[in-house]
C-alpha positions in Angstrom: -99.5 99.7 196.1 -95.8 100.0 195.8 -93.2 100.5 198.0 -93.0 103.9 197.4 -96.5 104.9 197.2 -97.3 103.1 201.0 -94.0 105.0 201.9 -95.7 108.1 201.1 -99.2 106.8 202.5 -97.5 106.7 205.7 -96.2 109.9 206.0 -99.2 111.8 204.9 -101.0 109.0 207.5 -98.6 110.5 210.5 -99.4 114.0 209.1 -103.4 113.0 209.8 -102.8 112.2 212.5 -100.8 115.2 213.7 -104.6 117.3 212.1 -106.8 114.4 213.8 -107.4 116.8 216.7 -108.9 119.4 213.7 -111.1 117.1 211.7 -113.6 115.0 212.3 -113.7 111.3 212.8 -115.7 110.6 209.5 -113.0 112.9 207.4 -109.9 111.2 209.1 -111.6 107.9 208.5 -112.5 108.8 204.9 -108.8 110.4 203.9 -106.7 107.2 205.5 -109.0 104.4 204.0 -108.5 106.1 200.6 -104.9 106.8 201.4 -104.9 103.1 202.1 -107.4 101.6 199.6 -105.4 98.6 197.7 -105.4 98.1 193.7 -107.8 95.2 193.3 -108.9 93.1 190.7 -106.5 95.1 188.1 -108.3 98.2 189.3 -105.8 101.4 189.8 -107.0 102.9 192.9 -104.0 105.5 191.9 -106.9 108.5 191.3 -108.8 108.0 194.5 -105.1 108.1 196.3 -104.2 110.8 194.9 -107.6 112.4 195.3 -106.8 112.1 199.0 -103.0 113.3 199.0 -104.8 116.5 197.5 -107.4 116.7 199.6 -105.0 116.6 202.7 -103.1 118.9 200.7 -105.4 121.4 200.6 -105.9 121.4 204.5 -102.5 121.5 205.0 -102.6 125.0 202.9 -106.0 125.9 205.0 -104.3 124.8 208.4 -101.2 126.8 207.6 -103.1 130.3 205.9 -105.0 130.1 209.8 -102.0 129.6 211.7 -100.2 132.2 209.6 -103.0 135.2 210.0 -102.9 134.8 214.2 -99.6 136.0 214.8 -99.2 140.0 213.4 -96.1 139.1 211.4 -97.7 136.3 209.8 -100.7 138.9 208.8 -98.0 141.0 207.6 -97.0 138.4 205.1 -100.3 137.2 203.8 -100.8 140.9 203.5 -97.9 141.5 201.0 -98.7 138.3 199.2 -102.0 140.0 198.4 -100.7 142.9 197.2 -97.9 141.1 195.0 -100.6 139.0 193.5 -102.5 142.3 192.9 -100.0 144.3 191.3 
């Protein structure tokens, strides 16, 4: 793994950890070993990292679509994104 790619492992990591409350044990443990699996043998683990960074992505998305339909201006937003998408 390269610099930059454990750099980025790391923050996604802290962002786990900040959503460890929200998943359980087995997903959090699934995500960060991928997130953390080495190259080995000449074998890219490159898919199965990003598989995870997408994954996580995805929850993110979920996470913040929840947190943005419990507050009434929030609804109001997700509201007129509908109708954009719509029309």
């Amino acid at each position: 793994m390269s610099v930059e790619e454990a750099t980025y492992a790391g923050l996604i990591i802290w962002v786990l950890l900040l959503l460890k409350q929200d998943l359980s044990d087995d997903i959090f443990n699934s995500l960060t070993k991928a997130l953390l699996a080495p190259d080995a043998s000449g074998i890219s683990w490159q898919p199965v990292r990003a598989s995870a960074a997408g994954t996580l992505s995805l929850l993110l998305q979920v996470l913040y679509f929840i947190i943005m339909a419990s507050t009434p201006a929030g609804f109001e937003i997700i509201i007129t994104g509908f109708e954009l998408i719509r029309n």
